[in-house]
C-alpha atoms as one frame of an Amber mdcrd trajectory, in Angstrom:
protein
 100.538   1.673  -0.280 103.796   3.364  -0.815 106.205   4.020   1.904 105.828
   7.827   3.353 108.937   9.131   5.286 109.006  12.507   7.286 111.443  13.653
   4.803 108.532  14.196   2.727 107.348  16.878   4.872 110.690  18.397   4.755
 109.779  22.411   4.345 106.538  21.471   4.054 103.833  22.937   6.505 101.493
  20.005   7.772  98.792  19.298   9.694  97.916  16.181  11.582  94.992  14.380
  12.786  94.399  10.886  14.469  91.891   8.559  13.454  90.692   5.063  13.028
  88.739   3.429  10.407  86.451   1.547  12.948  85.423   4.709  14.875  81.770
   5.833  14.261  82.069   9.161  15.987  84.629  11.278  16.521  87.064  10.011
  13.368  84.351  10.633  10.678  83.729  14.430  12.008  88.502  14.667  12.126
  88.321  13.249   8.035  85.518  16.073   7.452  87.287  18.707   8.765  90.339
  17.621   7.140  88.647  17.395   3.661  87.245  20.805   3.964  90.813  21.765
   4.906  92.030  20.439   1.655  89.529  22.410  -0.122  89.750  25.598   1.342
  93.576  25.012   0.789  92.626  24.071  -2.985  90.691  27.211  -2.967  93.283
  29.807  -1.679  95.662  28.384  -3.993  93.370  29.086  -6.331  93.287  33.126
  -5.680  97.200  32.356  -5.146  98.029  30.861  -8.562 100.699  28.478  -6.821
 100.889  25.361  -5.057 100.591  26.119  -1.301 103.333  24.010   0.482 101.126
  22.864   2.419 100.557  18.837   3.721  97.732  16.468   5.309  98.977  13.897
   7.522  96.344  11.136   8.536  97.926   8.422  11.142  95.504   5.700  11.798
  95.822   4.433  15.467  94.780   1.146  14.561  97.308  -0.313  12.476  96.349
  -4.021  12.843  92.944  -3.509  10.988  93.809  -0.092   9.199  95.608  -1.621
   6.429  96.741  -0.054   3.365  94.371  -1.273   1.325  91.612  -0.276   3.751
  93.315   3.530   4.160  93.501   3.792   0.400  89.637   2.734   0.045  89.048
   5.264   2.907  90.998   7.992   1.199  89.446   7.335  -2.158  85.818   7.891
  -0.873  86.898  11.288   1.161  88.335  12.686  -1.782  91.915  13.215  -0.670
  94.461  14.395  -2.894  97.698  12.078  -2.877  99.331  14.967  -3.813  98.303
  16.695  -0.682  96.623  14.452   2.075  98.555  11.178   3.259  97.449   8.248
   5.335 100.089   6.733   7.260 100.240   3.738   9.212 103.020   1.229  10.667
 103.537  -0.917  13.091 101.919  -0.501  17.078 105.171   0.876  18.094 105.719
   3.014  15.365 102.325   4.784  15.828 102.552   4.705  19.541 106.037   6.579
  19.167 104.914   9.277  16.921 101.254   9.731  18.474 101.688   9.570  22.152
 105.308  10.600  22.177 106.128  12.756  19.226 102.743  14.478  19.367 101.942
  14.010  22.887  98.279  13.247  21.887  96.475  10.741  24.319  96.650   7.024
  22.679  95.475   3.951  23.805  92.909   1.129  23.719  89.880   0.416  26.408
  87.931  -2.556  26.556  84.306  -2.114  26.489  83.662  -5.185  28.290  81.720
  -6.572  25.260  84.983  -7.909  23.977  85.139  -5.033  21.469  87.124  -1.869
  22.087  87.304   1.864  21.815  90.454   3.700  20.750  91.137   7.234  22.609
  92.816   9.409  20.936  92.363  13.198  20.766  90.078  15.527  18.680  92.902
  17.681  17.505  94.697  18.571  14.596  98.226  19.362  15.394 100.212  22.314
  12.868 103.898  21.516  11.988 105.637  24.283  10.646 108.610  23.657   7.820
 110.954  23.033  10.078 108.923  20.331  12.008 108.256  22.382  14.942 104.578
  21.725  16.169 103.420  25.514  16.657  99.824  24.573  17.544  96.870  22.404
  18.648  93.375  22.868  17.374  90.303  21.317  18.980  88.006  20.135  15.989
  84.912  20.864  17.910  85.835  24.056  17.861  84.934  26.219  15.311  86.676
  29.296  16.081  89.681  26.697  16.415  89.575  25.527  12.900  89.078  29.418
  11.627  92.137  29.517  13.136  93.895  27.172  12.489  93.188  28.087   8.585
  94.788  31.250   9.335  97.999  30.279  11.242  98.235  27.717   8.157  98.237
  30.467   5.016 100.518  32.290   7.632 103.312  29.673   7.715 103.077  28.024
   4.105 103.167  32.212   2.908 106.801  32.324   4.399 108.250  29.485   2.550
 108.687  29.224  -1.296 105.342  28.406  -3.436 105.569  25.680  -5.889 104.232
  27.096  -9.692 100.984  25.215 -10.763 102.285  22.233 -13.045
Protein backbone atom coordinates (compact mmCIF):
# COMPACT_ATOMS: atom_id res chain seq x y z
CA UNK A 1 0.00 0.00 0.00
CA UNK A 2 2.86 2.36 0.21
CA UNK A 3 3.99 4.42 -2.63
CA UNK A 4 7.12 2.68 -4.60
CA UNK A 5 9.22 5.12 -6.77
CA UNK A 6 12.06 3.97 -9.23
CA UNK A 7 14.38 5.72 -6.99
CA UNK A 8 14.06 2.75 -4.94
CA UNK A 9 15.77 0.71 -7.41
CA UNK A 10 18.44 3.23 -7.59
CA UNK A 11 21.82 0.85 -7.73
CA UNK A 12 19.78 -1.80 -7.23
CA UNK A 13 19.75 -4.78 -9.79
CA UNK A 14 16.01 -5.80 -10.58
CA UNK A 15 14.07 -7.97 -12.31
CA UNK A 16 10.62 -7.55 -13.72
CA UNK A 17 7.70 -9.54 -14.58
CA UNK A 18 4.04 -8.71 -15.74
CA UNK A 19 1.11 -10.19 -14.35
CA UNK A 20 -2.49 -9.99 -13.40
CA UNK A 21 -4.35 -11.26 -10.53
CA UNK A 22 -7.30 -12.58 -12.72
CA UNK A 23 -5.06 -14.67 -15.05
CA UNK A 24 -5.33 -18.50 -14.51
CA UNK A 25 -2.41 -19.43 -16.69
CA UNK A 26 0.42 -17.84 -17.58
CA UNK A 27 0.62 -15.20 -14.34
CA UNK A 28 0.54 -18.03 -11.70
CA UNK A 29 3.59 -20.00 -13.54
CA UNK A 30 5.60 -15.67 -13.81
CA UNK A 31 4.81 -15.43 -9.55
CA UNK A 32 6.41 -19.11 -9.31
CA UNK A 33 9.31 -18.42 -11.02
CA UNK A 34 9.70 -15.24 -9.34
CA UNK A 35 9.34 -16.83 -5.82
CA UNK A 36 11.88 -19.40 -6.56
CA UNK A 37 13.98 -16.44 -7.72
CA UNK A 38 13.68 -14.91 -4.35
CA UNK A 39 14.79 -18.02 -2.80
CA UNK A 40 17.58 -18.98 -4.71
CA UNK A 41 18.57 -15.23 -4.17
CA UNK A 42 17.88 -15.87 -0.28
CA UNK A 43 20.02 -18.85 -0.69
CA UNK A 44 23.19 -17.39 -2.40
CA UNK A 45 23.12 -14.72 0.03
CA UNK A 46 23.22 -17.18 2.30
CA UNK A 47 26.79 -18.76 1.09
CA UNK A 48 27.49 -14.83 0.57
CA UNK A 49 26.92 -13.61 4.15
CA UNK A 50 25.50 -10.18 2.69
CA UNK A 51 22.48 -8.77 1.38
CA UNK A 52 22.53 -9.22 -2.44
CA UNK A 53 21.39 -5.83 -3.97
CA UNK A 54 19.24 -7.38 -5.67
CA UNK A 55 15.15 -6.35 -6.38
CA UNK A 56 11.69 -8.02 -7.55
CA UNK A 57 9.50 -5.83 -9.41
CA UNK A 58 5.84 -7.19 -9.95
CA UNK A 59 3.59 -4.62 -12.19
CA UNK A 60 0.09 -5.81 -12.39
CA UNK A 61 -1.46 -4.93 -15.86
CA UNK A 62 -4.74 -4.68 -14.47
CA UNK A 63 -4.82 -1.85 -12.26
CA UNK A 64 -8.63 -1.32 -12.08
CA UNK A 65 -9.19 -4.73 -10.23
CA UNK A 66 -5.49 -5.27 -8.96
CA UNK A 67 -5.82 -3.11 -6.05
CA UNK A 68 -3.53 -2.75 -3.27
CA UNK A 69 -5.25 -4.54 -1.02
CA UNK A 70 -5.72 -7.40 -3.49
CA UNK A 71 -1.65 -7.25 -4.47
CA UNK A 72 -0.82 -7.29 -0.80
CA UNK A 73 -3.20 -10.48 -0.20
CA UNK A 74 -1.51 -11.89 -3.37
CA UNK A 75 1.97 -11.17 -2.12
CA UNK A 76 1.25 -12.46 1.34
CA UNK A 77 0.20 -15.99 0.08
CA UNK A 78 3.44 -16.21 -2.44
CA UNK A 79 5.67 -15.50 0.24
CA UNK A 80 7.35 -12.35 -1.02
CA UNK A 81 9.71 -10.51 0.95
CA UNK A 82 8.81 -6.64 1.17
CA UNK A 83 12.20 -6.25 1.65
CA UNK A 84 12.96 -7.76 -1.66
CA UNK A 85 9.88 -8.38 -4.03
CA UNK A 86 7.45 -5.32 -4.79
CA UNK A 87 4.06 -5.17 -6.41
CA UNK A 88 3.41 -2.10 -8.16
CA UNK A 89 0.45 -0.77 -9.68
CA UNK A 90 -1.00 2.80 -10.83
CA UNK A 91 -3.11 4.16 -12.94
CA UNK A 92 -3.90 2.63 -16.91
CA UNK A 93 -1.55 5.15 -18.19
CA UNK A 94 1.00 4.76 -15.80
CA UNK A 95 1.27 0.97 -16.43
CA UNK A 96 0.76 1.32 -20.09
CA UNK A 97 3.85 3.82 -20.08
CA UNK A 98 6.21 1.70 -18.21
CA UNK A 99 5.02 -1.81 -19.71
CA UNK A 100 4.52 -1.24 -23.34
CA UNK A 101 6.83 1.72 -23.60
CA UNK A 102 9.53 1.58 -21.01
CA UNK A 103 9.80 -2.20 -21.30
CA UNK A 104 8.58 -2.66 -24.70
CA UNK A 105 6.63 -5.79 -23.51
CA UNK A 106 3.32 -6.44 -25.52
CA UNK A 107 0.21 -4.92 -23.38
CA UNK A 108 -3.20 -4.81 -24.03
CA UNK A 109 -6.74 -6.12 -23.48
CA UNK A 110 -8.92 -8.58 -25.97
CA UNK A 111 -12.39 -9.25 -25.65
CA UNK A 112 -13.35 -12.78 -25.55
CA UNK A 113 -16.66 -12.16 -26.89
CA UNK A 114 -18.24 -13.52 -23.64
CA UNK A 115 -18.05 -10.03 -22.27
CA UNK A 116 -15.01 -11.05 -20.19
CA UNK A 117 -11.45 -10.39 -21.30
CA UNK A 118 -7.92 -11.65 -21.56
CA UNK A 119 -4.90 -9.46 -20.85
CA UNK A 120 -1.67 -10.11 -23.20
CA UNK A 121 1.19 -9.42 -21.89
CA UNK A 122 4.51 -11.28 -22.25
CA UNK A 123 6.07 -14.34 -20.46
CA UNK A 124 9.27 -12.58 -19.67
CA UNK A 125 11.17 -11.34 -16.96
CA UNK A 126 13.12 -8.35 -17.95
CA UNK A 127 16.92 -7.70 -15.91
CA UNK A 128 17.71 -4.02 -15.02
CA UNK A 129 21.09 -3.50 -14.13
CA UNK A 130 22.04 -0.59 -11.32
CA UNK A 131 22.04 1.88 -13.52
CA UNK A 132 18.53 1.08 -15.00
CA UNK A 133 19.74 -0.22 -18.18
CA UNK A 134 17.58 -3.34 -19.21
CA UNK A 135 20.54 -5.83 -20.20
CA UNK A 136 18.19 -8.77 -20.85
CA UNK A 137 14.93 -10.65 -21.56
CA UNK A 138 14.21 -14.10 -20.28
CA UNK A 139 11.41 -16.31 -21.57
CA UNK A 140 9.88 -18.08 -18.39
CA UNK A 141 9.10 -21.16 -20.32
CA UNK A 142 12.38 -21.51 -20.74
CA UNK A 143 14.38 -23.24 -18.50
CA UNK A 144 17.74 -22.77 -19.74
CA UNK A 145 16.45 -19.00 -19.78
CA UNK A 146 15.84 -18.76 -16.13
CA UNK A 147 19.39 -20.73 -15.41
CA UNK A 148 20.42 -17.89 -16.99
CA UNK A 149 19.03 -15.40 -16.06
CA UNK A 150 20.15 -16.52 -12.31
CA UNK A 151 23.54 -16.21 -13.54
CA UNK A 152 23.60 -12.81 -15.37
CA UNK A 153 21.78 -11.72 -11.96
CA UNK A 154 24.74 -12.85 -9.24
CA UNK A 155 26.90 -11.35 -12.15
CA UNK A 156 25.55 -7.77 -11.93
CA UNK A 157 24.46 -7.48 -8.12
CA UNK A 158 28.49 -9.01 -7.53
CA UNK A 159 29.76 -5.65 -9.11
CA UNK A 160 27.97 -3.29 -6.91
CA UNK A 161 28.44 -2.90 -3.08
CA UNK A 162 26.72 -5.76 -0.77
CA UNK A 163 24.66 -4.59 2.04
CA UNK A 164 25.98 -6.48 5.64
CA UNK A 165 23.18 -8.80 7.05
CA UNK A 166 21.26 -6.54 9.69
Amino acid sequence: GATFASSELAGTVWVADFVFLGCTESCPMLTTRMSKLQRGLAEEEGKRGGLLPVRLVSFTVDPLNDTTARLQEYATRWGADPKRWAFATGTTTDIQHVVADGFKVAYGKTDDGAGAFEIMHGNWFVLVDGDGTIRGYYSTDRPEEMASLTADVLRLASKLPRQPRP
